[in-house]
N, C-alpha and C positions, 0 to 999 in steps of 0.2 A: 162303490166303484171298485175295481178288483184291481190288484197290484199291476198286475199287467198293462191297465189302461191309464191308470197313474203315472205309471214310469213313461209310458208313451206320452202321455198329457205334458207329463215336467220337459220330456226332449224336445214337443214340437214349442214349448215357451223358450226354451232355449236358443231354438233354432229361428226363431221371428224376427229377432233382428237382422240376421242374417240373409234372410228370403227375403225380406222387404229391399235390402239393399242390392239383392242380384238384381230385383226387379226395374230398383232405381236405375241403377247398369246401363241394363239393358233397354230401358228408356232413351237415358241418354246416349248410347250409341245406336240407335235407331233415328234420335235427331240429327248424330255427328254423319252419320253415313246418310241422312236424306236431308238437307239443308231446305229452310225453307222457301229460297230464293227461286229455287229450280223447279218445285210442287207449283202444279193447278193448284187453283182454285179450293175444290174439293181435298185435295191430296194437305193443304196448308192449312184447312179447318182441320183434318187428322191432327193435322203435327198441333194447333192450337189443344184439341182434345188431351195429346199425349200430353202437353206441357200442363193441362190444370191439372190432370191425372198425377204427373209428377208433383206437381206443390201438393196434392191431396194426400200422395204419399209418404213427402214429407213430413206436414202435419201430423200423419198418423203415427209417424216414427216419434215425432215428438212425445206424441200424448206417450207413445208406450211407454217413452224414457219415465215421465212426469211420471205418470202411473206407478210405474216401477217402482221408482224413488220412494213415493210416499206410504206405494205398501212396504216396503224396507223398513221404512220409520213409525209405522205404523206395529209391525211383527216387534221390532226394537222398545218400543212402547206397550206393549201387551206385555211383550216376557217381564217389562218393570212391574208393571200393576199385578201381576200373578205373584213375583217375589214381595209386593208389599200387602199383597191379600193372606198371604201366608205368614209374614210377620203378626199381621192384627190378629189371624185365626190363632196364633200362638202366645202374644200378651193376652188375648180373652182367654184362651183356654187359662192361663195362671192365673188371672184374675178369679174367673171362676174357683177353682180352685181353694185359690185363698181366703174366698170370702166364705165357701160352705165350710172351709176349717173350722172359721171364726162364729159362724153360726154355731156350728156343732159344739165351740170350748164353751160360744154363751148358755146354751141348753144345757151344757153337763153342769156349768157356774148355779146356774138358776136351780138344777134338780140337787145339787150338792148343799144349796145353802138354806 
């Protein structure tokens, strides 16, 4: 993916909570300016459609939060396991180390004696 479509990618995640909420808005002043007292029939099934619409929307806001969150603690938790993967790589690497030392003083022990 090219940097260009990146950066656009990160603005419109940015920008999602945001449109979801103009939309809520606009929902609900759609309900405040057509009550459903004064709608047909037809016109009060719309307004019932608009309202599950709205709780659907909500919903969807939720998950995004939920989502959100967990991929936060999720990146939070990767960068630990990366700083403890690097620790081990670096006690093995001395381990290593130490032990061909010790090999190497006992083969020179062994050819010396």
């Amino acid at each position: 993916m090219s940097a260009g479509l990146q950066s656009a990618n990160l603005q419109n995640r940015r920008f999602l909570p945001f449109i979801f909420s103009k939309i809520r808005l606009q929902l609900l002043f759609f309900r405040l300016c057509y009550p459903i007292i004064i709608m047909p029939n037809s016109e009060q099934s719309q307004s019932l459609e608009l309202k599950d619409l709205e709780d659907k929307l909500d919903h969807l806001i939720e998950q995004y939060h939920s989502v959100k969150t967990e991929n936060h603690s999720l990146k939070i938790k990767q960068e630990e396991l990366v700083r403890q993967k690097a620790k081990l790589l670096e006690k093995t690497t001395l381990a290593r180390t130490r032990v061909e030392a010790m090999i190497t003083r006992l083969k020179a022990m062994e050819h010396g004696a």
